[in-house]
N, C-alpha and C positions, 0 to 999 in steps of 0.2 A: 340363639345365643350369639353377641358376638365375638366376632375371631381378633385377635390379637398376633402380631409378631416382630418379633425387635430381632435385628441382627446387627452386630459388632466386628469387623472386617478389622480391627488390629489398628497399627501407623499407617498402614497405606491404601488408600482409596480404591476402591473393587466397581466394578460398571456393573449393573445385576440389573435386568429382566425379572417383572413383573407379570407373569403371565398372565391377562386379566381376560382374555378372549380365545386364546387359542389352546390353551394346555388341555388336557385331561380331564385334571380336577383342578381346574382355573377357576379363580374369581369370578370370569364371568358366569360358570355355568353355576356355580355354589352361590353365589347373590341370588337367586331365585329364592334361596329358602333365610338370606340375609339380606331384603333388599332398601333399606333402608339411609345407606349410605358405604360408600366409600375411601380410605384414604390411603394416601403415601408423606413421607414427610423425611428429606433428608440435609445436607448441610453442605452446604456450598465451601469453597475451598479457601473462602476467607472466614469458616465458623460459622455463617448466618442461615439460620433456617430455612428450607423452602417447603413448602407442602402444598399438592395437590390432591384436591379432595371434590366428592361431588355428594349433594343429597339423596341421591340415586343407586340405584345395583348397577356394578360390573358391567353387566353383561348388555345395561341403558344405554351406558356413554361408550363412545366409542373416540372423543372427543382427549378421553381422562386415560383410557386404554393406549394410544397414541402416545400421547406425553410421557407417559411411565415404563415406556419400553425402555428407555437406555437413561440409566440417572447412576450416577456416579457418586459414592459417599463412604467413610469410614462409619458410618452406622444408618439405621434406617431401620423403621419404623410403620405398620402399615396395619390397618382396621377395618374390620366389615363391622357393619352396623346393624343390629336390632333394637328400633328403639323402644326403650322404656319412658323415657321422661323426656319431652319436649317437640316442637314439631322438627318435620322432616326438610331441615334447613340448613344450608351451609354454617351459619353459627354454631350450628347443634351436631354437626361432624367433626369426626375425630381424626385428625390428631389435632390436638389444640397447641397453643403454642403462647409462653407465657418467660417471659426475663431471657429470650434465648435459649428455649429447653422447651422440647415435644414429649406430650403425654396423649396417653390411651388408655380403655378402662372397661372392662368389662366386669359387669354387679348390678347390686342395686342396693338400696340401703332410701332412709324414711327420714321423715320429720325434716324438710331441705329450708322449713322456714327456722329453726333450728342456728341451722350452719349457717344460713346468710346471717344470724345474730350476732355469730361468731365471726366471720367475715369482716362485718360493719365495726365489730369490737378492735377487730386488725387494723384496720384501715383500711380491707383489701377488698371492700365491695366491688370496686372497678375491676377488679382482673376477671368476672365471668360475664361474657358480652349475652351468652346466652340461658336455653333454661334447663339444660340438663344435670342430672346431680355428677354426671360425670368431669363438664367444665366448675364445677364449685369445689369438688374435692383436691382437682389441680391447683382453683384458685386457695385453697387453704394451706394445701404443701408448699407449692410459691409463698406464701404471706410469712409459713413456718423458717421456710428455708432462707427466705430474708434477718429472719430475727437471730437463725444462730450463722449469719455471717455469710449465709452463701455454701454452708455446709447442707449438701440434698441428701445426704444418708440422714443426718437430724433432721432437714425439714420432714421428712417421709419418715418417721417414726415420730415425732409431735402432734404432726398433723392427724396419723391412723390412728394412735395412741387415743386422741380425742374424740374421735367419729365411734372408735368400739367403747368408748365410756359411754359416749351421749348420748348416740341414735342408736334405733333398728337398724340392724346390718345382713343383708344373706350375701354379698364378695364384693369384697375390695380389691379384684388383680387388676393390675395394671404396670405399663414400663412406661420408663420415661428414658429419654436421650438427648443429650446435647451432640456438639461435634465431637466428644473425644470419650464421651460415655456411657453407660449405660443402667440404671436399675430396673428391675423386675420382683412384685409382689407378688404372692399367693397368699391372702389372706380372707375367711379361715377356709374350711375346707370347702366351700362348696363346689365350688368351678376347680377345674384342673388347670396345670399349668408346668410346662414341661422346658428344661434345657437343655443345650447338645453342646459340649464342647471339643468344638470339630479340629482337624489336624490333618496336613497334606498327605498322609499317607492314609486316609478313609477315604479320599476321594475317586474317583474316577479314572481309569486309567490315562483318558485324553488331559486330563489336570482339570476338569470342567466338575461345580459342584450341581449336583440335581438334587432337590429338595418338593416334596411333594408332600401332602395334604389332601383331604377333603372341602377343603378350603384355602387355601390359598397355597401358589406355587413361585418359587424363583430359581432362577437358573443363571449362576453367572457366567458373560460372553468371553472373557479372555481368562489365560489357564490361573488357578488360585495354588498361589504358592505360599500363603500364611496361612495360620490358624484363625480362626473365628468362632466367635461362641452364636446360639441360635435360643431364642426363647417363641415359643410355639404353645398356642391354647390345646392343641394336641401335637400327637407325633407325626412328622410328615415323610420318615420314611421307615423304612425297616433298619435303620444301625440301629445298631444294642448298645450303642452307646447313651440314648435318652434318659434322663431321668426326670420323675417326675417331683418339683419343688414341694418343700414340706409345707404342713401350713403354715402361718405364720412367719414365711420363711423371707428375708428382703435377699436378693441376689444383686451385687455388685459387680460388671466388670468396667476395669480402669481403662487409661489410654493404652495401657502396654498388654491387655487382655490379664491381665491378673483376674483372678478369680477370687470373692469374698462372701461370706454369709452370715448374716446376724437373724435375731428373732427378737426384734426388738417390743412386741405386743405381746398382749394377756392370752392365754391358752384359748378363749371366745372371747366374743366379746358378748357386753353386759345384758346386750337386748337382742340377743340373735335370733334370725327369723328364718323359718322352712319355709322350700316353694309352696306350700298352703296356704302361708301369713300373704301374701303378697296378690294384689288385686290382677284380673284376669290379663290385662295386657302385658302386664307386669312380669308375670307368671310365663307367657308366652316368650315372652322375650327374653328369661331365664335359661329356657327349653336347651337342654342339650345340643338336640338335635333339629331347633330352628322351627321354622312352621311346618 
């Protein structure tokens, strides 16, 4: 299954470590059972996106491990990958990146000749360079979030709104981030999907945050003096402060870390599918617990 993690560092830019080779329970040694791909994806200090990404496990590049040790960003963004739909290709790694806003997505959901229908009906064929249903669902929330003005809380409630009327659906989670934002879905219940809204007095006596996982690790290098929220496909440590997102549930936070929550979709959707309905690779790549 893959990992998802969005973090939100507030107004001011945090240096955070990637631990992709050395940690614990580091990326690289957890790509073994996600080895599919790779990513990071943060925002340079004029707004414009960067991401580094490989079609490979962690634990392959050492190349990508390198580069991602010291990145500096008010939010950030980062994907291990089990693929379900498309080959194992730099187009088809996540984080994708679409009008100046990174998205990631872990699910699965059907009928993708469907949505390109839908797409071609936007005008928004051109935003999915490749073949996963995860860059089309993006390219349909971009095409949505175009039409009400550039408002990304309506694109992402037009856009899921339409995918659980149409298609087969077994999860839609997925976060998206600009430079000064962030959303997070859990939609419906099948994948979990967890938030931390973290604060300088949970941290560390050195002022240094450690965050760990099964999956993926970061640890920031100079002392963290703001709040910051964390969205995690599991819990990555032991604070009791996690919670785990309802279904249906969009999370917002702003530039100022404001916190917000809406439920803007149907209790299921119309054609919901168990890990049974879902063909063998499919199915694997749903797997909680990876290969």
């Amino acid at each position: 299954m893959c990992r998802l993690f969005g973090m939100h560092a507030g107004t001011t830019p945090i240096k955070a470590t990637f631990w992709l080779l050395e940690a614990p329970n580091s990326l690289s040694l957890q790509s073994h059972l996600e080895p599919d791909g790779t990513g990071i994806g943060v925002f340079k200090p004029d707004g414009s996106p960067e991401v580094t990404k490989q079609p490979i496990a962690a634990w392959e590049d050492r190349d990508f491990a390198r580069e991602a040790r010291s990145l500096q960003s008010r939010t950030f963004l980062a994907h291990v990958r089990y693929a379900s739909t498309g080959a194992h290709t730099m187009a088809n790694t996540h984080p994708f990146e679409q009008d100046g806003r990174l998205f990631a997505h872990n699910g699965a959901f059907q009928e993708l000749g469907k949505l390109d229908a839908r797409l071609a009906d936007l005008g928004a064929a051109e935003l999915a360079q490749g073949e996963t249903d995860s860059e089309r669902l993006f390219a349909l929330i971009t095409a949505e979030t175009r039409l009400a003005a550039g408002n990304v809380s309506e694109g992402i409630a037009r856009a899921l709104r339409w995918v659980a009327g149409a298609l087969p659906v077994y999860s839609l989670n997925l976060i998206i981030t600009t430079a000064t934002e962030l959303w997070a879905v859990r939609y419906p219940a099948a994948h979990e999907l967890y938030v931390l809204e973290q604060r300088p007095s949970a941290m560390h006596g050195d002022g240094q945050l450690v965050v760990r996982s099964s999956r993926i690790s970061v640890r920031t290098e100079d002392p963290v003096t703001t709040p910051h929220v964390l969205v995690a496909t599991e819990r990555m440590n032991a604070n009791p402060g996690w919670r785990l997102m309802e279904a249906g549930e969009v999370l917002h936070v702003n530039s100022d870390l404001g916190v917000s929550r809406s439920f803007p979709f149907p209790d299921s959707p119309a054609y919901p599918l168990a890990l049974a309905d879902l063909d063998p690779v499919t199915a694997a790549s749903q797997h909680p617990h990876g290969r």
